[in-house]
C-alpha positions as CSV (number, residue, x, y, z in Angstrom):
1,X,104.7,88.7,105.9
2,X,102.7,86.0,105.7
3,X,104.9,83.1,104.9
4,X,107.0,84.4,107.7
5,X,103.7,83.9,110.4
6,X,103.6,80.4,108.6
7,X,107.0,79.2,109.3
8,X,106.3,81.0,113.1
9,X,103.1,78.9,113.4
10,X,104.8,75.5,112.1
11,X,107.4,75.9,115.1
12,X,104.7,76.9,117.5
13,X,101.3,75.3,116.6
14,X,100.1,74.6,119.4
15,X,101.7,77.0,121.8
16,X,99.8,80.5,122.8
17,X,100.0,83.3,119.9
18,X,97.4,85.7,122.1
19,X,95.6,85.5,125.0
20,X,92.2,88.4,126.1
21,X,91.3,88.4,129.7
22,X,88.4,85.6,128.4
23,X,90.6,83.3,126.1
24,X,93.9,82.0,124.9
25,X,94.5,81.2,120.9
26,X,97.0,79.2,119.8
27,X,99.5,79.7,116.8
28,X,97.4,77.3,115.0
29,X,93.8,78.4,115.8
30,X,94.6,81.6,115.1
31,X,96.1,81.3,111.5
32,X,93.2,79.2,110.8
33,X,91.2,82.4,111.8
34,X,93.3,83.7,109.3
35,X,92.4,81.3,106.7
36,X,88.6,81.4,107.0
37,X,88.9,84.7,107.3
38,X,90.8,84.9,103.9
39,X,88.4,82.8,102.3
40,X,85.4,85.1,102.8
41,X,87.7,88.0,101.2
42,X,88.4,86.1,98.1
43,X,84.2,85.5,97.8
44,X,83.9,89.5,97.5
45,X,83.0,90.4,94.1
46,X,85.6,92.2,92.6
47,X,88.3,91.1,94.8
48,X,91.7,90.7,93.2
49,X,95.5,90.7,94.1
50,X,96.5,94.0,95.6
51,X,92.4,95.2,96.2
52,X,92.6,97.5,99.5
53,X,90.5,96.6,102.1
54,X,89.8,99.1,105.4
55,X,90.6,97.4,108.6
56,X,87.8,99.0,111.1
57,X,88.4,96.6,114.2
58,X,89.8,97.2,117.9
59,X,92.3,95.6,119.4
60,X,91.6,92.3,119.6
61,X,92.0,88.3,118.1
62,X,90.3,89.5,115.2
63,X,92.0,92.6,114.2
64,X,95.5,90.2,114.0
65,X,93.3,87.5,112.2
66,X,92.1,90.2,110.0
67,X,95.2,91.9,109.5
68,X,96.8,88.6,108.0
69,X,94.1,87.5,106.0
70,X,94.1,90.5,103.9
71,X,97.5,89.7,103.3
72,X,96.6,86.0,102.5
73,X,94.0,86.7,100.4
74,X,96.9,89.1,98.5
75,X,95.3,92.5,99.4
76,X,95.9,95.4,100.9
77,X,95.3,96.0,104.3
78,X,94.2,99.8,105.5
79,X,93.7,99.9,109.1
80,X,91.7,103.0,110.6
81,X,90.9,103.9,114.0
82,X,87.5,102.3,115.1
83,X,86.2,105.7,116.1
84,X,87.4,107.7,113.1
85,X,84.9,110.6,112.1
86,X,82.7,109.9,109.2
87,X,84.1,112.5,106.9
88,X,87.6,111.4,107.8
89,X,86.5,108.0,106.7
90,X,84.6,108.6,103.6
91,X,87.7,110.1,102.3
92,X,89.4,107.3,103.2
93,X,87.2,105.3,101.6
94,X,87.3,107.5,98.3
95,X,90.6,107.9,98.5
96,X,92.0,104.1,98.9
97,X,88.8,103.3,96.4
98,X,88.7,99.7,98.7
99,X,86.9,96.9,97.4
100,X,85.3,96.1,101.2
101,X,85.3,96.7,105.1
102,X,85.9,94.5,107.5
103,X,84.5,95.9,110.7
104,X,82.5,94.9,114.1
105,X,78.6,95.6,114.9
106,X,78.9,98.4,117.1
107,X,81.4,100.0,114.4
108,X,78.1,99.5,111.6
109,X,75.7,101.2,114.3
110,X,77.9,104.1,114.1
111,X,78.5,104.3,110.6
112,X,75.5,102.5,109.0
113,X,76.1,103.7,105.6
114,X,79.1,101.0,105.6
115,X,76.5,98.3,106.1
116,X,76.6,97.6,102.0
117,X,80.3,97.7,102.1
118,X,81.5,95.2,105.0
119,X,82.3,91.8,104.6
120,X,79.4,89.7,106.4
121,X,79.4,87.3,109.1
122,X,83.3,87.9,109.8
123,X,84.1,84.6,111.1
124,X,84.6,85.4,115.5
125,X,87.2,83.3,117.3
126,X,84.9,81.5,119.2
127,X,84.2,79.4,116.2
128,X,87.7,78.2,115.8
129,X,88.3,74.5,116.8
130,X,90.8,73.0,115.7
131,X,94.1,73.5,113.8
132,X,94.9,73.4,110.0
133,X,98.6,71.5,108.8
134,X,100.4,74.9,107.9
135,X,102.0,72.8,104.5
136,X,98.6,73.2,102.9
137,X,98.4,77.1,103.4
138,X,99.0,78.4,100.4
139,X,98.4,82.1,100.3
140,X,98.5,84.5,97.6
141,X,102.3,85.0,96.4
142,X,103.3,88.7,96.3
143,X,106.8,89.7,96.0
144,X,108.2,91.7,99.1
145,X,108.5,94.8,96.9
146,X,104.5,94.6,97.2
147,X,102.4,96.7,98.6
148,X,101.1,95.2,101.5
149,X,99.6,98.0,104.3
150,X,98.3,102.0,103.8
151,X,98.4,103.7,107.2
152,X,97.0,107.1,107.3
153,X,98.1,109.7,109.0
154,X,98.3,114.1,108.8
155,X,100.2,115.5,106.4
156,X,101.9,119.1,106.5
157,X,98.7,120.1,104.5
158,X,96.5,118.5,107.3
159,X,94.7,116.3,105.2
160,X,95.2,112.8,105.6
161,X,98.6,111.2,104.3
162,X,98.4,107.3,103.5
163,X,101.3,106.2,104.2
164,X,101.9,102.9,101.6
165,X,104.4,100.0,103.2
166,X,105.6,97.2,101.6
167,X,105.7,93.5,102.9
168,X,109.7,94.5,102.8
169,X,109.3,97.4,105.0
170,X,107.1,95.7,108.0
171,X,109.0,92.2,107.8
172,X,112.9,94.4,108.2
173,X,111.4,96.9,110.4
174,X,110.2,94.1,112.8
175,X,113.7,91.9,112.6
176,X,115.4,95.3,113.6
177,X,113.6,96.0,116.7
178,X,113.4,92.2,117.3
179,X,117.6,92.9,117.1
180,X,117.8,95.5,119.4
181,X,115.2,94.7,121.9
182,X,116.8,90.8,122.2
183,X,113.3,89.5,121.5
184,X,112.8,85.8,122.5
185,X,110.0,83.5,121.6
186,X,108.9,83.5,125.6
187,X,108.0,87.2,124.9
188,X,104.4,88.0,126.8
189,X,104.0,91.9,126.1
190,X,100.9,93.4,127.2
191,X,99.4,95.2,124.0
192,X,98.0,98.1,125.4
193,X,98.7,100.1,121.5
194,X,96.0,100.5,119.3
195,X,97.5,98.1,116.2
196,X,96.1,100.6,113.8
197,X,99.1,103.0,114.9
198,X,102.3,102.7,113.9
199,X,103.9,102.4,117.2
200,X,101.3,99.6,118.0
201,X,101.9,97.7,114.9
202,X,105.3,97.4,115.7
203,X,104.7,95.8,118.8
204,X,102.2,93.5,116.6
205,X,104.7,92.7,114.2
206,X,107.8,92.5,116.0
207,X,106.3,90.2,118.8
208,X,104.1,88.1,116.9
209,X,106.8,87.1,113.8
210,X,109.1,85.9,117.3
211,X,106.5,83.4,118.2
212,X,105.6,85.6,121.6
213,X,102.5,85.6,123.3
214,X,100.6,88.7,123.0
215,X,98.6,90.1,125.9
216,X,95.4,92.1,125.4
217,X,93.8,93.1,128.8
218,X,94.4,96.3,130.9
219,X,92.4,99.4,129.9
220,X,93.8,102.8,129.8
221,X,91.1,104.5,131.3
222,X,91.2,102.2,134.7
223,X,95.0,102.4,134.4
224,X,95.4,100.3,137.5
225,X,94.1,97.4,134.9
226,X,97.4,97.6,133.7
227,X,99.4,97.1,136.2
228,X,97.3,94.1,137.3
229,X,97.0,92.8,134.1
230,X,101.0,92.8,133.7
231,X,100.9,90.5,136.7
232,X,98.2,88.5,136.8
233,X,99.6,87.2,132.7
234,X,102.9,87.4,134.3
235,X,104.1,90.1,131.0
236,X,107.8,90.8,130.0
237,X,107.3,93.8,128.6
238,X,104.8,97.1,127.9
239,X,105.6,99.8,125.4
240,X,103.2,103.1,125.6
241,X,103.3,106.6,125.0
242,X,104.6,109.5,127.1
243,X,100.7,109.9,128.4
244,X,100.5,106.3,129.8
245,X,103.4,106.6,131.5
246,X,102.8,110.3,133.3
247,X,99.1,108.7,134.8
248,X,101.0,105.1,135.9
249,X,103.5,107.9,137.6
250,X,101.2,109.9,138.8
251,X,97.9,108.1,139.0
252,X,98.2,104.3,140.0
253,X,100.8,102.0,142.1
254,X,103.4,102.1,139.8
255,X,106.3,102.9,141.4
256,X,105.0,100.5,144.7
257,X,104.4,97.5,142.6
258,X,106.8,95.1,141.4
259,X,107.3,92.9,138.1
260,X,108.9,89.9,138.2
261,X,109.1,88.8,135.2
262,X,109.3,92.2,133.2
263,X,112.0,92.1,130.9
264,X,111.6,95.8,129.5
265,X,109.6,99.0,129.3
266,X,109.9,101.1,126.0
267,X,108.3,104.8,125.0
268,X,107.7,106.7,121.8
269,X,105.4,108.8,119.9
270,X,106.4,111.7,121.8
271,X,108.7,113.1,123.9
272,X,109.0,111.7,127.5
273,X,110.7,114.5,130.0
274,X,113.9,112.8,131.0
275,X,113.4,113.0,134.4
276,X,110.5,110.3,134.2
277,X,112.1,108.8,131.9
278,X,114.6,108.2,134.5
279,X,112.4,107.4,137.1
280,X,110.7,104.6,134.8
281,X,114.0,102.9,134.9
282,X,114.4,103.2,138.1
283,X,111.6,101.7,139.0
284,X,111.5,99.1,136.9
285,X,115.5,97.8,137.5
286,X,116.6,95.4,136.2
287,X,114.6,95.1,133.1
288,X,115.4,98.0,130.9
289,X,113.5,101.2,129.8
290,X,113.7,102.1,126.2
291,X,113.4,106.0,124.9
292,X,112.6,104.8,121.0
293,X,111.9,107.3,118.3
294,X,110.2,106.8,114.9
295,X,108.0,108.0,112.5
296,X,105.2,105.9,110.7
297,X,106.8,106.7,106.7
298,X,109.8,104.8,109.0
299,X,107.4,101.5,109.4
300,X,107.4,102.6,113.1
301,X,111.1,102.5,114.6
302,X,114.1,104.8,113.6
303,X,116.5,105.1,116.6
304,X,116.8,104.4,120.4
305,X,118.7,105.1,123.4
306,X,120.5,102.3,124.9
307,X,119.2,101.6,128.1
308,X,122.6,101.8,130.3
309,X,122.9,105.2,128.4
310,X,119.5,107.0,130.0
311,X,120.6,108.3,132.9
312,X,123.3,110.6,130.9
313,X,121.4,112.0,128.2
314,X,120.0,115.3,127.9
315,X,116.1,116.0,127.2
316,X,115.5,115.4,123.4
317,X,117.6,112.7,123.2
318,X,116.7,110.2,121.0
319,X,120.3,108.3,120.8
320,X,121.2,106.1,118.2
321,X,119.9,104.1,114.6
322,X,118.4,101.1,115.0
323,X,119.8,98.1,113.2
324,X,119.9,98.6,109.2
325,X,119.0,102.1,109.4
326,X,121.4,104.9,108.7
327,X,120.8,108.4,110.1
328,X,122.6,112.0,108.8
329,X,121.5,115.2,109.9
330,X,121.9,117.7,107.3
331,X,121.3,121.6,106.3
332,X,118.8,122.8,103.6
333,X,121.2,122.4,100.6
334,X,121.7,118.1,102.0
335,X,125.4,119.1,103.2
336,X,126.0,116.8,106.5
337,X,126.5,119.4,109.1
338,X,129.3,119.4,111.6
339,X,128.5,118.3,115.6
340,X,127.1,121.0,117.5
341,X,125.0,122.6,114.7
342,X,121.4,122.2,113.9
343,X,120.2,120.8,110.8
344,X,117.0,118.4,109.2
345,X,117.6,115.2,110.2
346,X,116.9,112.0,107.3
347,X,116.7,108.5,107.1
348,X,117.4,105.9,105.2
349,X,117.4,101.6,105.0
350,X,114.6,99.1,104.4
351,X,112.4,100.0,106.2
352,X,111.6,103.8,104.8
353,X,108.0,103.8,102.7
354,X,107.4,103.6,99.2
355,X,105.4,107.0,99.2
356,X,102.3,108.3,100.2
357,X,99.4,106.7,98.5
358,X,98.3,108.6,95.2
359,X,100.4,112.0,96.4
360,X,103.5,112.1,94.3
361,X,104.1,116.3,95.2
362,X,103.7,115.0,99.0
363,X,106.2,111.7,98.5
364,X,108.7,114.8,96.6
365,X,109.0,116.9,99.7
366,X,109.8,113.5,102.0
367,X,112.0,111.6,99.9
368,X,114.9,112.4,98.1
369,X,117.2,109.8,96.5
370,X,116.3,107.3,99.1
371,X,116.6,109.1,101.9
372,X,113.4,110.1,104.4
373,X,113.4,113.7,105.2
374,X,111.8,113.4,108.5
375,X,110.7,117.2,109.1
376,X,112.4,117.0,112.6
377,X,115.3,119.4,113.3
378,X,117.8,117.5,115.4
379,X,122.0,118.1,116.3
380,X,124.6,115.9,117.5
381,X,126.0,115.5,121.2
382,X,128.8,115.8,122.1
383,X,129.1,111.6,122.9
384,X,127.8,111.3,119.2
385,X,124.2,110.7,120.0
386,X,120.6,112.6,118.0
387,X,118.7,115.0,119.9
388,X,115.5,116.5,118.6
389,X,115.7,120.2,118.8
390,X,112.0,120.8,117.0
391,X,110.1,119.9,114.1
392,X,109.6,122.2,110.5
393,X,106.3,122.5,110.5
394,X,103.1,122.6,112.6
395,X,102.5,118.7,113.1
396,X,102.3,117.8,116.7
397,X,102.4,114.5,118.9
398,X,99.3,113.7,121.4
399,X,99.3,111.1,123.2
400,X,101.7,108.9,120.8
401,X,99.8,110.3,117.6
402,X,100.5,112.6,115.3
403,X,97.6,115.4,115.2
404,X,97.3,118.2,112.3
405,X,95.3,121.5,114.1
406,X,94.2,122.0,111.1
407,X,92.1,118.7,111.4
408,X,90.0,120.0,114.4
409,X,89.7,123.5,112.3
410,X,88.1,121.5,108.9
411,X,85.8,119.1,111.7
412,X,85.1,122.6,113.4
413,X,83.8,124.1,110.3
414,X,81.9,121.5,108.6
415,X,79.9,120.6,111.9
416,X,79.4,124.0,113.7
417,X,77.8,127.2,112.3
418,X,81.2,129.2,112.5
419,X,82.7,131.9,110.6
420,X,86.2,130.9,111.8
421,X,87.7,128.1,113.5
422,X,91.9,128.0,114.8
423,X,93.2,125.3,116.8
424,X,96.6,125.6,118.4
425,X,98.9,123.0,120.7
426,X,99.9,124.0,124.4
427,X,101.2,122.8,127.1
428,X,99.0,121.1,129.6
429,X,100.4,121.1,133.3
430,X,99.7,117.8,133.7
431,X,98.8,115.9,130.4
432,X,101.5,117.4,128.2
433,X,100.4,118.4,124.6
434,X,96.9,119.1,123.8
435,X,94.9,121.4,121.4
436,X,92.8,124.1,122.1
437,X,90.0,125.4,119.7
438,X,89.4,129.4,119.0
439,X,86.3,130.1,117.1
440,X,84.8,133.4,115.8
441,X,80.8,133.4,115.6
442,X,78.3,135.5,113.7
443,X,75.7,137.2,115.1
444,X,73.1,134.7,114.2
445,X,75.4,131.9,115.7
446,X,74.8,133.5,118.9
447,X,73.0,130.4,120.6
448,X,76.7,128.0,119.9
449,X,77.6,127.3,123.2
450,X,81.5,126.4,124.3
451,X,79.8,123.3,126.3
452,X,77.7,122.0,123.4
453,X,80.2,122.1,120.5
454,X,82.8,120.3,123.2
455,X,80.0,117.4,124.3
456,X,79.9,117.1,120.0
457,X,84.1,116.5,119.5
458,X,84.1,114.2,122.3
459,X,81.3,112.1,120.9
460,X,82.7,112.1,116.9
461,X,86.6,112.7,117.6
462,X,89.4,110.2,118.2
463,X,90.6,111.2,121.7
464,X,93.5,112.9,120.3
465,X,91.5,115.5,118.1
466,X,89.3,115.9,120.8
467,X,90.3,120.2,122.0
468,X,90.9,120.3,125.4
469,X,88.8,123.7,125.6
470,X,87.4,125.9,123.6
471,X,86.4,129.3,123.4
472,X,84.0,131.8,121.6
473,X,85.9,134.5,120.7
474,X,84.5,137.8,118.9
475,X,87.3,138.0,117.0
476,X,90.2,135.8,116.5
477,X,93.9,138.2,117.3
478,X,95.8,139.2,114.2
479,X,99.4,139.5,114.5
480,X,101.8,142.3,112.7
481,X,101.2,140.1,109.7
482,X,97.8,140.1,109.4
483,X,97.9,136.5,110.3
484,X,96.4,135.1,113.3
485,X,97.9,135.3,115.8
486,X,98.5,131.5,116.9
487,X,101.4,131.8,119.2
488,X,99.7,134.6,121.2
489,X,96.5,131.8,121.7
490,X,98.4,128.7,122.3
491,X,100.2,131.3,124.8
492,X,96.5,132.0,126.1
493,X,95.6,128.2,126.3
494,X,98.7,127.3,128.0
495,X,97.8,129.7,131.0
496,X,94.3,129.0,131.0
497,X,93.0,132.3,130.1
498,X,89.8,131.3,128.5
């Protein structure tokens, strides 16, 4: 990974790498970001070749810096969501057993028990002057078999899954979707995607190993900032979740405004309804709209439909593999299954993980003989193409995430006086997928109010976890089973009976 930001920066030292809405960074300055950066990690006591080290950093010119200094150095980078809950991240923490943090101040105020455990005086970009002759870089050889990033995400169990990638996986992963997209060095996409997501390390990745220049400006919650960002930098491209684009429909000047020098528009980590998926298009002609699908044990990217395609593709679509990746849709026994029927659908090709980190029963159930077993029930078109008819188990997508209820239920219980906690997915009218969060109180709970225990997700949850209501109910519906009853709530949710 590194050498391959090397031989990007000795063809483009002095030309932009990433530009904030205060200041521009060259391909030079910033890998000598990356050096200093490096330097400090290698003065950590215990540091050594393959040491994990958390990644607690927003968006920004030090999160990249960052990033590819742990590499450097030879570790291994773990990047978490900056707002991650602290029990989350304690097991995170246990879990990877990292040697340090890297983080920012108003990440320690928050979590002030990392204080003993972050690297200090993280070098900021304002004290980069200067550029360093790339032929005197020498970082840290590690084979491309190596271990070179965890990313966490739910499991079917709910808890945490790390997700361990090699410097293989990320470097074929981005030379695919620089393949298919026709990615050119003149690339200025405006990185809106949290790089400690999948999805938004692709973009990372893909762009920045091209020798693009990566916007970071715009802010989702002024979505207009996006749209005037995209022109005022004069962008080629955006790439968001089904979310973004529903409020830039619905919400801003989207479909008034005009980009002229947008080259394309792409979508994943969830579904998009077709119809606004054909709208985007519209909208945005000529450059081309993208409907991408992936999953983060896939390094990000696993199949796309062609953009000519759109308009004739049914809801569900996700169209075709990406370059190097072959996809088979298959029934319980691994038997291909014939067009027309419904079956599991797998993966397989460079870019499929090594495992989950230290859960061997886990990396069983998902791989088999090389191929991924992506948990997602898909059939054939008529034309040839994937659609997604539905996934096996419980594991939903909000707003380009992947959520476990059963998260929300474990922060539910270990933070409120409850006797019972269920969270379920619905439907929102206008905001697509969300949770919603059941509870069953004891008497002496009886001062828990629905307002209270809300006001406390939204100030400890990422904004995906966060339940869209919540309700106190006396007891929690038991279907024929005995089991709750979690289709009759999310059925509840959906209609706003609460």
């Amino acid at each position: 990974m590194v050498d391959r930001l090397l031989e990007i920066t000795a063809l483009h030292s002095e030309q932009p790498a990433v530009s904030t809405s205060e200041r521009t960074l060259s391909y030079g300055e910033l890998i000598l970001l990356v050096r200093q950066i490096s330097e400090q990690l290698s003065g950590v006591a215990g540091f050594e070749s393959g040491s994990r080290v958390v990644l607690l950093v927003p968006n920004s010119v030090e999160y990249i810096a960052a990033f590819y200094a742990v590499l450097f150095a030879g570790g291994v980078v773990v990047p978490v969501p900056a707002n991650t809950e602290s029990g989350a991240l304690k097991n995170i923490l246990d879990s990877t057993q990292a040697i340090c943090t890297i983080t920012t101040t108003p990440v320690l105020r928050r979590h002030p028990d990392l204080e003993e455990f972050t690297v200090k005086g993280m070098v900021s970009e304002e004290s980069v002057t200067g550029t360093v002759p790339v032929n005197t870089l020498q970082p840290v050889a590690r084979s491309e078999k190596s271990l070179a990033a965890i990313f966490f995400t739910s499991g079917s169990s709910g808890m945490p899954k790390g997700v361990m990638l090699s410097h293989r996986n990320l470097i074929s992963n981005a030379q695919s979707i620089q393949d298919y997209l026709q990615l050119q060095a003149d690339e200025r996409p405006l990185c809106i995607l949290p790089f400690h997501h999948a999805f938004g390390n692709s973009v990372l990745q893909s762009h920045l190993l091209q020798g693009a220049h990566l916007i970071l400006d715009g802010n989702t919650i002024f979505p207009e900032s996006i749209l005037e960002a995209m022109i005022r930098h004069e962008c080629t491209s955006l790439s968001a979740v089904p979310d973004l684009y529903r409020i830039l429909l619905e919400r801003t000047s989207f479909n008034q405004t005009r980009f002229p020098h947008l080259r394309y528009m792409s979508v994943a980590g969830g579904a998009l309804p077709h119809a606004q998926a054909v709208e985007i298009s519209d909208v945005i002609h000529p450059a081309r709209f993208f409907v991408m699908y992936g999953q983060t044990e896939a390094t990000a990217r696993l199949a796309y439909v062609p953009p000519e395609k759109l308009a004739g593709v049914s809801d569900g679509t996700i169209g075709q593999a990406i370059p190097g990746v072959t996809l088979q849709i298959v029934d319980e026994s691994g038997q291909l299954v014939n067009a027309g029927m419904v079956g599991e659908l797998r993966a397989r090709g460079p870019n499929i993980m090594q495992g989950y980190w230290r859960d061997a029963e886990e990396t069983r159930k998902r791989i088999h003989n090389g191929w991924l077993y992506t948990g997602d029930l898909a059939t054939f078109d008529q034309s040839g193409r994937i659609v997604i008819k539905g996934r096996r188990n419980s594991l939903v997508k909000i707003s380009g995430y992947r959520v476990h209820p059963a998260d929300l239920e474990q922060f539910a219980l270990r933070t409120f006086p409850l006797s019972q906690a269920v969270a379920v997915p619905f439907e929102a009218k206008n905001t697509g997928t969300r949770l919603a969060l059941y509870i069953e109180t004891t008497p002496e709970d009886a001062g828990l109010t629905e307002a209270e225990m809300l006001s406390v997700c939204r100030s400890q949850l990422p904004r995906q976890l966060v339940p869209d209501r919540i309700r106190i109910l006396q007891k929690i519906p038991l279907n024929h089973a005995m089991k709750v009853d979690r289709v009759k709530l999310s059925e509840l949710a959906a209609v706003g009976d609460l």
